[in-house]
DOMAR-662919 format. One record per residue: residue in three letters; x negated, y, z of N, C-alpha, C, CB in turn; residue number from 0. Coordinates in steps of 0.02 Angstrom, whole numbers. Atoms other than C-alpha are relative to their C-alpha. Glycine has a CB too. Layout:
REM residues N
+------+--------+--------+--------+--------+--------+--------+--------+--------+--------+--------+--------+--------+-----+
: type :    n.x :    n.y :    n.z :   ca.x :   ca.y :   ca.z :    c.x :    c.y :    c.z :   cb.x :   cb.y :   cb.z : seq :
+------+--------+--------+--------+--------+--------+--------+--------+--------+--------+--------+--------+--------+-----+
:  ala :      X :      Y :      Z :      X :      Y :      Z :      X :      Y :      Z :      X :      Y :      Z : NUM :
...
+------+--------+--------+--------+--------+--------+--------+--------+--------+--------+--------+--------+--------+-----+
This chain:
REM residues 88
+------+--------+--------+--------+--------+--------+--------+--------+--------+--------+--------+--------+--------+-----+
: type :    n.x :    n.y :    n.z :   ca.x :   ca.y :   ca.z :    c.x :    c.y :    c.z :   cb.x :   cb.y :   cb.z : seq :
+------+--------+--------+--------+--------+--------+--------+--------+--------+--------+--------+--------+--------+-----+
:  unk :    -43 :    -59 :      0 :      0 :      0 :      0 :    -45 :     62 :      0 :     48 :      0 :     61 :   0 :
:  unk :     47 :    -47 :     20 :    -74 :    156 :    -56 :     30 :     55 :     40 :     -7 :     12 :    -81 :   1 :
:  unk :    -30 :    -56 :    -13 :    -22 :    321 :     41 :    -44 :     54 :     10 :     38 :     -9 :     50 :   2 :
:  unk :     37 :    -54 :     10 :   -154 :    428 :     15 :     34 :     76 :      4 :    -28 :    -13 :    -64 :   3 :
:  unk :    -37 :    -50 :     18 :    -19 :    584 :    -40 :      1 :     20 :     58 :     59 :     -7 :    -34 :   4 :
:  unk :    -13 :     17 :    -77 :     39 :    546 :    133 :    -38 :     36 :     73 :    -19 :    -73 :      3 :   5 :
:  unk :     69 :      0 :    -81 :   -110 :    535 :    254 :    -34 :     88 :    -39 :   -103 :   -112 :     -4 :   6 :
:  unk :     22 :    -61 :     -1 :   -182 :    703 :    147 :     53 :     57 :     15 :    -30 :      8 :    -60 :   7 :
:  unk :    -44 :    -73 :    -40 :     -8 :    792 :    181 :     -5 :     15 :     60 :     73 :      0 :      3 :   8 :
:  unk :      4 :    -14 :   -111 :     -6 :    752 :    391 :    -52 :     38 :      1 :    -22 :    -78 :     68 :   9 :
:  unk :     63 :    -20 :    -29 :   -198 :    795 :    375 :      5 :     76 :    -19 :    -68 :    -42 :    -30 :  10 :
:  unk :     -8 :    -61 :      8 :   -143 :    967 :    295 :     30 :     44 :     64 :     37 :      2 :    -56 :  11 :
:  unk :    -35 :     -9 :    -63 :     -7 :    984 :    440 :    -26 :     10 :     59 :     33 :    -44 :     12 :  12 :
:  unk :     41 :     -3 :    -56 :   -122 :    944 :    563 :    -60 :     55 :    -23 :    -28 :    -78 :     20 :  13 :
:  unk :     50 :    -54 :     10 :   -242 :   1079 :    488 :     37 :     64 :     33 :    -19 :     12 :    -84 :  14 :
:  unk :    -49 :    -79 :    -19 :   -119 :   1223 :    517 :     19 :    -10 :     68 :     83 :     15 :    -50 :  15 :
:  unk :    -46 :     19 :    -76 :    -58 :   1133 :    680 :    -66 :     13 :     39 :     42 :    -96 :     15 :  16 :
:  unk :     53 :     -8 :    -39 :   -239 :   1157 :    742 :    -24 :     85 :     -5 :    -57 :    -57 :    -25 :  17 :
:  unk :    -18 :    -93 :     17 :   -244 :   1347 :    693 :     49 :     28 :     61 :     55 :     17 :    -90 :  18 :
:  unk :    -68 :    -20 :    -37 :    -93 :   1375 :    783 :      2 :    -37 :     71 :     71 :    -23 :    -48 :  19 :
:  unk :      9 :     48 :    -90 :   -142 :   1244 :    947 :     68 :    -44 :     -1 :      5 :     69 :     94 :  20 :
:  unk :    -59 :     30 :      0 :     13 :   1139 :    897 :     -9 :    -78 :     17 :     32 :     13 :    -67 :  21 :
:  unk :      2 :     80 :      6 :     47 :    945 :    903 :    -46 :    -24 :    -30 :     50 :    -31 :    -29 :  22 :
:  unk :     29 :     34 :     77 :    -50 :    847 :    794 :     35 :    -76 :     -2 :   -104 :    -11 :     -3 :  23 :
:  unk :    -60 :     65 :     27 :     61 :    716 :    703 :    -50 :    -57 :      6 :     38 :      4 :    -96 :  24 :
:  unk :     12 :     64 :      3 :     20 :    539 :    680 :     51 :    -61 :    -27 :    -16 :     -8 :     60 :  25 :
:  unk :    -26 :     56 :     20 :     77 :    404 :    569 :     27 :    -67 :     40 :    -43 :    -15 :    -37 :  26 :
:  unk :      8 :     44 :    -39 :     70 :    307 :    701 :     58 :     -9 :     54 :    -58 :     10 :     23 :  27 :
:  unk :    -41 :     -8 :    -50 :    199 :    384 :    812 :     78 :     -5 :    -34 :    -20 :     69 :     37 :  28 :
:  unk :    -73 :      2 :     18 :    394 :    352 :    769 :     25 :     57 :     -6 :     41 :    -33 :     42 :  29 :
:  unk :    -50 :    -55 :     15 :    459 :    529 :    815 :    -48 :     45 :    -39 :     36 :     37 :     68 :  30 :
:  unk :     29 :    -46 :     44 :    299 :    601 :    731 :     31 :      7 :    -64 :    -64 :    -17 :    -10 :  31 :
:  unk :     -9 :     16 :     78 :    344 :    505 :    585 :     77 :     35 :    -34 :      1 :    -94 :     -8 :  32 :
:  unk :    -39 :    -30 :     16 :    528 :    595 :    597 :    -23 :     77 :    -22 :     41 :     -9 :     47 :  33 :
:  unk :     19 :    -95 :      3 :    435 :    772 :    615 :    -34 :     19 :    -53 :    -50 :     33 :     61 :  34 :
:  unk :     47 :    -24 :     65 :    344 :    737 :    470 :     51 :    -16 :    -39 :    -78 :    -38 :    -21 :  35 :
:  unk :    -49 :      0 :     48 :    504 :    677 :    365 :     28 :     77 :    -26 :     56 :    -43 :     30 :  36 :
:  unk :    -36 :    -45 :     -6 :    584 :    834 :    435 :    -38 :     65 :    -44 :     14 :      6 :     74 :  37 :
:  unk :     41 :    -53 :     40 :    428 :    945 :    361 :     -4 :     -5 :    -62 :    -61 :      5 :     15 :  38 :
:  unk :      8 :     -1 :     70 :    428 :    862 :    200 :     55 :     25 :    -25 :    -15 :    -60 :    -30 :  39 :
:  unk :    -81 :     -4 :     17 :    627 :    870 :    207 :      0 :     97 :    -32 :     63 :    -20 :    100 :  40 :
:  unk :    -21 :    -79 :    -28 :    605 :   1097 :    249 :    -46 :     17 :    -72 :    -35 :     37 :    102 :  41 :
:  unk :     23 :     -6 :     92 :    477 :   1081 :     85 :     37 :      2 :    -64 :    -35 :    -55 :    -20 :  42 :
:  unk :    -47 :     24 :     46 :    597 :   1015 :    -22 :     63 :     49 :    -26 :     27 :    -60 :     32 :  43 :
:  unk :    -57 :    -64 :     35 :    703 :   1178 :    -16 :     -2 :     24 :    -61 :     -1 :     64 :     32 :  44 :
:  unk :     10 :    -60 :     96 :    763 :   1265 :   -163 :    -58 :     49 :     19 :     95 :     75 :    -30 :  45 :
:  unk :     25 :    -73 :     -2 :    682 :   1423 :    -63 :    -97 :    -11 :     -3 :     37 :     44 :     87 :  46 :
:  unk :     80 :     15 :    -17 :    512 :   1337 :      4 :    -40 :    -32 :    -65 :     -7 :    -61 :     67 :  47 :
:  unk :     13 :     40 :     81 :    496 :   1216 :   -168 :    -49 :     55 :    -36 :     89 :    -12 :    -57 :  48 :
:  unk :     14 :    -36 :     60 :    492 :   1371 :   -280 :    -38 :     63 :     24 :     68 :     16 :    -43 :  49 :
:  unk :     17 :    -68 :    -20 :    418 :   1515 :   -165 :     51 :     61 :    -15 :    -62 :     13 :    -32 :  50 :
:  unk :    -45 :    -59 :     36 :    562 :   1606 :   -194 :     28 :      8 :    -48 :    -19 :     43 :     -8 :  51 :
:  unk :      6 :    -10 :     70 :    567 :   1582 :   -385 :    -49 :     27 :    -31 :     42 :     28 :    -20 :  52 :
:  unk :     72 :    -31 :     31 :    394 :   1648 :   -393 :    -43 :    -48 :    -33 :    -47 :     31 :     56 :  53 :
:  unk :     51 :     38 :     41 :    311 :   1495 :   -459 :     22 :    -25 :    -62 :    -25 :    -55 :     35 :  54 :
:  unk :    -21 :     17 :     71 :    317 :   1424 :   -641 :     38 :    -46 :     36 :    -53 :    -24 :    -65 :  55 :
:  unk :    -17 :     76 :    -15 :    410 :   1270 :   -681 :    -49 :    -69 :    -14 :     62 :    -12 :    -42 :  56 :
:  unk :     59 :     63 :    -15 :    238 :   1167 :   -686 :     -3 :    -32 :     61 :    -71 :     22 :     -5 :  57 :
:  unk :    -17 :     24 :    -44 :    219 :   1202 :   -524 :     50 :    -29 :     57 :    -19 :     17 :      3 :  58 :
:  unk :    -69 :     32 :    -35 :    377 :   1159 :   -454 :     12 :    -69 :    -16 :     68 :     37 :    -22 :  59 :
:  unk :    -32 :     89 :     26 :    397 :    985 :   -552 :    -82 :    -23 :     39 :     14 :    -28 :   -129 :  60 :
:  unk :     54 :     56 :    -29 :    203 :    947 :   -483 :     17 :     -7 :     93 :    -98 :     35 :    -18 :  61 :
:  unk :    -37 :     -6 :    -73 :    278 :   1015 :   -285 :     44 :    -63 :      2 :     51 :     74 :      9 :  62 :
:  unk :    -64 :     51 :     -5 :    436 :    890 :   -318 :    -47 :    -42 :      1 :     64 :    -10 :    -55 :  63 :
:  unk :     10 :     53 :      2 :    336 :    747 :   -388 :    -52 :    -28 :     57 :    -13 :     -7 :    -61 :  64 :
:  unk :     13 :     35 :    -71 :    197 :    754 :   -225 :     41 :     -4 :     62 :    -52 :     26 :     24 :  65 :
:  unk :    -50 :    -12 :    -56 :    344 :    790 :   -109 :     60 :    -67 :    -10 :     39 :     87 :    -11 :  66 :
:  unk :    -41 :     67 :      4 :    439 :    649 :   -171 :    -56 :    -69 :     23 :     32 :    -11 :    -92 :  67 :
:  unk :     13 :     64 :    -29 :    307 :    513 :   -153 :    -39 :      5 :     62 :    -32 :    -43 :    -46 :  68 :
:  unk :      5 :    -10 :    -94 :    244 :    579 :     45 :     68 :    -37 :     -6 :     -1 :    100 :     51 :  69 :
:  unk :    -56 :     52 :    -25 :    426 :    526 :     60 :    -11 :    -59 :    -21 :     67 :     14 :    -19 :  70 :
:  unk :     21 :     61 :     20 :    408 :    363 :    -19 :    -46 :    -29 :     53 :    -32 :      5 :    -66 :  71 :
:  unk :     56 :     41 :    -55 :    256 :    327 :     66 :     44 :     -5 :     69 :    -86 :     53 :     18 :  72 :
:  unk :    -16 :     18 :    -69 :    330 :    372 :    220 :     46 :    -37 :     17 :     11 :     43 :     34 :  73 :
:  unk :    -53 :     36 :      7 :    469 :    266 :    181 :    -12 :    -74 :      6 :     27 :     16 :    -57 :  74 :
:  unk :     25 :     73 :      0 :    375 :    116 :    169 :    -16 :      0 :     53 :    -51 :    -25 :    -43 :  75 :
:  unk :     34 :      9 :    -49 :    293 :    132 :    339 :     75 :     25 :     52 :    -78 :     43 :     -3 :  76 :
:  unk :    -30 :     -3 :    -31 :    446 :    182 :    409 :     86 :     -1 :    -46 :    -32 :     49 :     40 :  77 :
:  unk :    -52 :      0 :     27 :    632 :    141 :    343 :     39 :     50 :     54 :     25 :    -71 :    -13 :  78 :
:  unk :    -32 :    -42 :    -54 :    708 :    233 :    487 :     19 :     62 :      7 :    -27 :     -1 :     40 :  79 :
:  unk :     -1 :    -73 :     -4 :    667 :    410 :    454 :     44 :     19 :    -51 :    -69 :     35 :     -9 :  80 :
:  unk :    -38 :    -24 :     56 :    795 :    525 :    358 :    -18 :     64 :    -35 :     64 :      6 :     20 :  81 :
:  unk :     31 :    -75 :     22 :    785 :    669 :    240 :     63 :     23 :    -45 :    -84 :     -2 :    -53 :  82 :
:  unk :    -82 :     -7 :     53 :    939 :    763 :    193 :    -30 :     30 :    -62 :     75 :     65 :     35 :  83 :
:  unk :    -13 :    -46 :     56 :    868 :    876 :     51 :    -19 :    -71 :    -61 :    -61 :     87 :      0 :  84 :
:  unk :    -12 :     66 :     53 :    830 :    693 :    -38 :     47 :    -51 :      9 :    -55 :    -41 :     -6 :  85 :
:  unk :    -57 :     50 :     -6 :    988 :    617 :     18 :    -16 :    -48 :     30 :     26 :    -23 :    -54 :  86 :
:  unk :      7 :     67 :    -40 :    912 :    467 :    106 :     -2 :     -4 :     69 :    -55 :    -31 :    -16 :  87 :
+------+--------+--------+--------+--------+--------+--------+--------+--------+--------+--------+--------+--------+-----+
């Protein structure tokens, strides 16, 4: 199982979360693994997706397509977690 997308998004998360003195997630943890659904989920906005409508539509279809398979991945390591802005 490959989740590379994955483990470099948390490790982004956890970059900014160490800036800021926050949590640091972990694949490892169950409700992490919700808090990280929930971050990919707050990505996935029309508003956050597109910056507003400031970015082309390159980058928006390359945003969707790594924002879709973090979910995936995280889907495999966890069936449990939900994400409303992808319906699952």
């Amino acid at each position: 199982m490959n989740i590379s997308n994955l483990e470099q998004y948390v490790e982004r998360k956890n970059s900014w979360g160490r800036i800021f003195n926050s949590k640091q997630l972990s694949l490892l943890n169950a409700k992490d693994r919700q808090s990280i659904a929930n971050s990919i989920d707050a990505d996935m906005s029309p508003e956050n997706l597109t910056c507003d409508g400031e970015l082309p539509a390159s980058q928006v279809r390359a945003r969707v397509k790594y924002l879709t398979s973090c979910a995936e991945q995280l889907l495999t390591i966890d069936s449990n977690v939900t994400f409303s802005e992808m319906g699952v």
